[in-house]
C-alpha positions as CSV (number, residue, x, y, z in Angstrom):
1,X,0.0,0.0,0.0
2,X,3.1,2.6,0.3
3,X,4.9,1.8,-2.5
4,X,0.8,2.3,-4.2
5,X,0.2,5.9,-2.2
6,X,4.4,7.0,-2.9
7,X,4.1,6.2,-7.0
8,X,0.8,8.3,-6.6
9,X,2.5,11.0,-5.1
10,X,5.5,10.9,-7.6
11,X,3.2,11.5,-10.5
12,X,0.9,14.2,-9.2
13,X,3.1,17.2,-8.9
14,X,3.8,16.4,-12.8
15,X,-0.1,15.8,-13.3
16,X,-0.8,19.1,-11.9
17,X,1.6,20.7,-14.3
18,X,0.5,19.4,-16.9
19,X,-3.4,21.2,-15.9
20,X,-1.5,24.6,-15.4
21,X,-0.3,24.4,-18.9
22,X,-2.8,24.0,-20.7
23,X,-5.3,26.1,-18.4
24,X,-2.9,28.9,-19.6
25,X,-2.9,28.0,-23.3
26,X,-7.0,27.2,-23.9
27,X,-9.9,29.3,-23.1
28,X,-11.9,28.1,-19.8
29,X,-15.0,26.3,-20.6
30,X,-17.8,26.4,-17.8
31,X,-19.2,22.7,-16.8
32,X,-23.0,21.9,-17.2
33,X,-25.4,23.4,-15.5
34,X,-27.0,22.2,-12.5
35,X,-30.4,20.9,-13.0
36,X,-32.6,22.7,-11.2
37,X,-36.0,21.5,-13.0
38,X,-36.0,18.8,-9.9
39,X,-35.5,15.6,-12.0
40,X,-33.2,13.1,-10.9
41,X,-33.1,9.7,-13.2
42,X,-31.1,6.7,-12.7
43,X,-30.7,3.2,-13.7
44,X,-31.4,0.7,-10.8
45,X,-28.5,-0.5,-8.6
46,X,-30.5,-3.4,-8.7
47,X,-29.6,-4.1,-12.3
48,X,-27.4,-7.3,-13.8
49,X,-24.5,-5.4,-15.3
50,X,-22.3,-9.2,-16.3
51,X,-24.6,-10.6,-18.2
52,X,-24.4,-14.8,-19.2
53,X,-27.6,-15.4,-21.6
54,X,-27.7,-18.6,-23.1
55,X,-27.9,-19.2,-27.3
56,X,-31.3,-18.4,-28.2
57,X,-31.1,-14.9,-26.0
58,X,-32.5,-12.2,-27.9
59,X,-32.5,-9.4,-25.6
60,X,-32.4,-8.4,-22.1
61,X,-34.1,-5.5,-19.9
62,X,-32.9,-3.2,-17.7
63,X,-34.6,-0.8,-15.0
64,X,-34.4,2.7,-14.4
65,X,-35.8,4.7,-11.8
66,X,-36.3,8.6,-11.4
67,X,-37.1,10.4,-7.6
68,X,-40.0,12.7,-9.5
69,X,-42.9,11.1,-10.8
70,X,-45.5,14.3,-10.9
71,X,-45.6,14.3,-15.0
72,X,-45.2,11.5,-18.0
73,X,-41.9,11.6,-19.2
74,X,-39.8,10.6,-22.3
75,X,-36.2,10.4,-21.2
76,X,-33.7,10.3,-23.7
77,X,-31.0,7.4,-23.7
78,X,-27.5,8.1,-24.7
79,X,-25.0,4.6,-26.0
80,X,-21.8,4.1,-26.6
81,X,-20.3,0.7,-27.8
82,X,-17.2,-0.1,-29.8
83,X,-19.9,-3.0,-31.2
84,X,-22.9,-1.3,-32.7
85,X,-24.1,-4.4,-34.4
86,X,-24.8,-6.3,-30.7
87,X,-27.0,-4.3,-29.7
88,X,-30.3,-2.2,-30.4
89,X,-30.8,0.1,-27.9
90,X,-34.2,2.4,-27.5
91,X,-33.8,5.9,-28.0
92,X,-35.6,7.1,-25.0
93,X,-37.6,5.2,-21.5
94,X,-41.0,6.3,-21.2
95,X,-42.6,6.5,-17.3
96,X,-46.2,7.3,-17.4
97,X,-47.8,9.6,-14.8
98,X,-47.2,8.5,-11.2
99,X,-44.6,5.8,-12.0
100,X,-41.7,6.1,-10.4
101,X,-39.5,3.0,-12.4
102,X,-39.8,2.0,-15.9
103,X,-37.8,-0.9,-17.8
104,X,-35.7,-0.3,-21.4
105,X,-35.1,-4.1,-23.8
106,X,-32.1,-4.1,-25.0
107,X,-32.4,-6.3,-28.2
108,X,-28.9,-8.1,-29.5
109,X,-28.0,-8.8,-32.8
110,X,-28.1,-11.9,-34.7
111,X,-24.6,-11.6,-35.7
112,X,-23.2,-11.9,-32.2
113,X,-20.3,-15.0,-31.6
114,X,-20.9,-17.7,-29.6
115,X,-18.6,-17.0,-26.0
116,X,-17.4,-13.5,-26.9
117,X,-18.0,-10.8,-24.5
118,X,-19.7,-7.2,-25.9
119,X,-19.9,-4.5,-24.2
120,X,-22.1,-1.1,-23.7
121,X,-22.4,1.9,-21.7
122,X,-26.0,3.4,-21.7
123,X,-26.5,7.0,-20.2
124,X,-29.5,8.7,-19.2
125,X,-29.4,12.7,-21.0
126,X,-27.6,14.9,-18.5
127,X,-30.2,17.3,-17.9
128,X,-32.3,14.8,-16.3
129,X,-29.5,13.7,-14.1
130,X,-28.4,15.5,-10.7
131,X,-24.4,14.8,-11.4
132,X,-23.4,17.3,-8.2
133,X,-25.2,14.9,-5.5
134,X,-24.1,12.4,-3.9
135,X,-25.9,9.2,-4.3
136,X,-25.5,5.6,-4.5
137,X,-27.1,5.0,-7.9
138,X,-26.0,6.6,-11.1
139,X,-27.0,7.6,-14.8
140,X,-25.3,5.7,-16.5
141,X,-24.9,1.5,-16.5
142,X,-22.0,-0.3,-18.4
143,X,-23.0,-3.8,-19.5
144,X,-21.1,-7.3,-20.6
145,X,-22.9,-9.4,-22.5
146,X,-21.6,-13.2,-23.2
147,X,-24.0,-15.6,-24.8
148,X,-22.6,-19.6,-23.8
149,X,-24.4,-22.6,-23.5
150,X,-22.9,-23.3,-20.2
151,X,-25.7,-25.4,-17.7
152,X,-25.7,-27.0,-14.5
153,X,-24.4,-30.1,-14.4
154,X,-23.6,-31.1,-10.7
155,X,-23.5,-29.3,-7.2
156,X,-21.0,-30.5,-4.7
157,X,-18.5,-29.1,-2.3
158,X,-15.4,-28.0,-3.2
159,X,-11.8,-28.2,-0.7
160,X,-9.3,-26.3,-0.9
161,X,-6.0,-27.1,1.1
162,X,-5.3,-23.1,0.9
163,X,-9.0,-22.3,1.4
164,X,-12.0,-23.6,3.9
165,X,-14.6,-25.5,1.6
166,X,-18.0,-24.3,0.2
167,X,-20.6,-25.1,-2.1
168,X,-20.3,-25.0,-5.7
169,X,-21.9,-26.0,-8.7
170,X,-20.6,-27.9,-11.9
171,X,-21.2,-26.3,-15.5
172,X,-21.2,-28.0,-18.8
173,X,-21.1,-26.6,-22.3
174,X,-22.0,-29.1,-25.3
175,X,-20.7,-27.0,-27.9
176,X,-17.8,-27.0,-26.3
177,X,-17.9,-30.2,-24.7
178,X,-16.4,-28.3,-22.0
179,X,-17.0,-28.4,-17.7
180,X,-16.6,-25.3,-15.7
181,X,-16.3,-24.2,-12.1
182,X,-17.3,-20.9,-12.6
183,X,-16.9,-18.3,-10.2
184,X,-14.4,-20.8,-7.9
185,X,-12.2,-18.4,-5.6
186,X,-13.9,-15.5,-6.4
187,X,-16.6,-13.5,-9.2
188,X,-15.2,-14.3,-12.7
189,X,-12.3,-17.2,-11.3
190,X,-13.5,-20.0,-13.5
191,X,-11.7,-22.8,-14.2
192,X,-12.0,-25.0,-17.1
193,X,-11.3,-28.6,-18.2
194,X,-12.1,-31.6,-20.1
195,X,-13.1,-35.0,-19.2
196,X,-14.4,-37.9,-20.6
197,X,-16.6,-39.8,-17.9
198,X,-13.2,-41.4,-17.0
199,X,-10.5,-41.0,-14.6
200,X,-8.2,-38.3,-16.6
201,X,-9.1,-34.6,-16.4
202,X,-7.4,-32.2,-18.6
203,X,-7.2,-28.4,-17.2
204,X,-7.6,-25.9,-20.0
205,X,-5.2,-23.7,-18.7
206,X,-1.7,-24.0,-16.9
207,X,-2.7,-20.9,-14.3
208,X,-6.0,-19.8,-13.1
209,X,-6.0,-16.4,-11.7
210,X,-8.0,-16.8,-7.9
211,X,-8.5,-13.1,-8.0
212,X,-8.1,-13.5,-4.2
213,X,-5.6,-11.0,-2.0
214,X,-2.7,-12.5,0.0
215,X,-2.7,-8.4,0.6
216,X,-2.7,-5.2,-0.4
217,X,-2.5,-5.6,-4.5
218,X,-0.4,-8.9,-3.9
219,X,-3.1,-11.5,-6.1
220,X,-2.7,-15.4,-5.5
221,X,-2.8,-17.9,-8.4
222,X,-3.2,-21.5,-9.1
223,X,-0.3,-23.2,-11.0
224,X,-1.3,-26.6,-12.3
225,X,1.1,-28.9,-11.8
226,X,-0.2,-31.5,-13.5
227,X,-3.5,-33.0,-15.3
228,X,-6.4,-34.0,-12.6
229,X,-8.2,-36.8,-12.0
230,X,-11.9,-38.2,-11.0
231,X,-12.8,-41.1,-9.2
232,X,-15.9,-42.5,-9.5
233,X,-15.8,-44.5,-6.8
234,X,-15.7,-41.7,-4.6
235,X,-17.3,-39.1,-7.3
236,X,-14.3,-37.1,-6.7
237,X,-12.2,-34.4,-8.8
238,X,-9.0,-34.0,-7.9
239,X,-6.6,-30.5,-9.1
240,X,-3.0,-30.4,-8.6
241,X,-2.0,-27.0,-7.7
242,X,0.6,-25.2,-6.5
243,X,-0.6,-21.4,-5.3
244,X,1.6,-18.6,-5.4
245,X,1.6,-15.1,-5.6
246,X,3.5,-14.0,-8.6
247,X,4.2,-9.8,-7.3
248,X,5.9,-11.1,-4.3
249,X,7.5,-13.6,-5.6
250,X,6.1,-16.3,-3.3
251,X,4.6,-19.4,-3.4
252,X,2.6,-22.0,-1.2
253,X,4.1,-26.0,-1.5
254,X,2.2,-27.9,-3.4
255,X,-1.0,-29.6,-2.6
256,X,-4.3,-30.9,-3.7
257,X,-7.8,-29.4,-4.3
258,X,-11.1,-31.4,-4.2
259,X,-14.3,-31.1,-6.0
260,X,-16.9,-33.6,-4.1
261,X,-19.7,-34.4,-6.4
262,X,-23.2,-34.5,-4.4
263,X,-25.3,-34.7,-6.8
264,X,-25.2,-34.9,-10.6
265,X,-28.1,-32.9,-12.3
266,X,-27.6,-34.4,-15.5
């Protein structure tokens, strides 16, 4: 966390140099006005932002809210996307008299691939917006859309020799012909593998990021040290790992995780 707050320090007094300069060289331009008509819109912080549909997905909704529902209202919508083929977004949300949420579809394009993420940020017009408050919900909502064809395929629990055990569920993709462990360590730590029914099970990477802090900025990951195995008998995965954290240079010895299958769903 020092050598974080001393590099920060190290490059503001040039930062700030850099604003002097060119406050002296360009003409001052006021910021927008504060809204003083009263109307505060938002997009709810109750909204899916990582979004996992499945093939046939077509589009997906999202709520927005406002704090002033005196008067109908047609709000205008604001997008920006590096892939304007994915996705069809409506040019304003509507709120009738009295309503105090209302709900935009997003629709998604037929030419979207199969496990590719595609994002969008969606902002409501500024001068519905009170951008000098503070508040915990905001105007504008940045989305990740993946279409897979991932599905439950077990639950179990999984052990950890680093980590105490939890629940966790077992994916399968058929296009893929793919399991996944998604979400393991932490949100968007999946790991990946192949397996045949048998007792060989082939990782699809040689390092899985846990996304887990030994501390401040130092992340632990999981080197495979070898392939992993099932037994049947005991409807047991085992993973070979050895974790380390790579920024410090340090590792853990070498040990065994354990996915214990209580129920196959499939």
């Amino acid at each position: 966390m020092k050598m974080k707050i001393l590099k920060y320090l190290s490059v503001l007094p040039f930062a700030a140099g850099l604003i002097l300069t060119a406050c002296s060289e360009t003409e001052y331009e006021p910021g927008a006005q504060m809204n003083t008509a009263g109307d505060n819109v938002y997009f709810s912080s109750d909204n899916e932002t990582n979004l996992a549909l499945g093939t046939d997905a077509t589009e997906f909704t999202l709520r927005v809210e406002r704090d002033n529902a005196a008067e109908a209202q047609s709000i205008p919508l604001e997008v920006s996307t590096l892939s304007p083929e994915a996705f069809t977004v409506p040019a304003t949300v509507e709120f009738g008299q009295g309503e105090l949420e209302s709900t935009i579809t997003v629709k998604l394009g037929e030419s979207m691939e199969l496990f590719t993420e595609y994002k969008c940020s969606i902002s409501i017009a500024e001068n519905y917006t009170q951008q000098y408050i503070e508040q915990d919900t905001y105007p504008r909502v940045e989305v990740t859309v993946l279409k897979e064809d991932y599905v439950p395929y077990a639950t179990g629990i999984y052990s950890s020799y680093l980590f105490d055990p939890w629940e966790q569920t077992l994916e399968y993709s058929g296009i893929l012909d793919q399991y996944r462990l998604p979400d393991l360590w932490s949100i968007g730590s999946d790991v990946v593998f192949k397996w045949d029914g048998g007792a060989s099970v082939q990782l699809g990477y040689s390092s899985f990021e846990t996304g887990v802090e030994y501390q401040a900025g130092a992340f632990i990951t999981a080197e495979v040290v070898q392939d992993g195995t099932y037994s049947a008998e005991e409807k047991t995965f085992t993973f070979f790992y050895e974790y380390t954290v790579p920024s410090l240079g340090g590792t853990f010895n070498p040990g065994q995780d354990y996915f214990i299958v209580t129920e196959f769903l499939q």
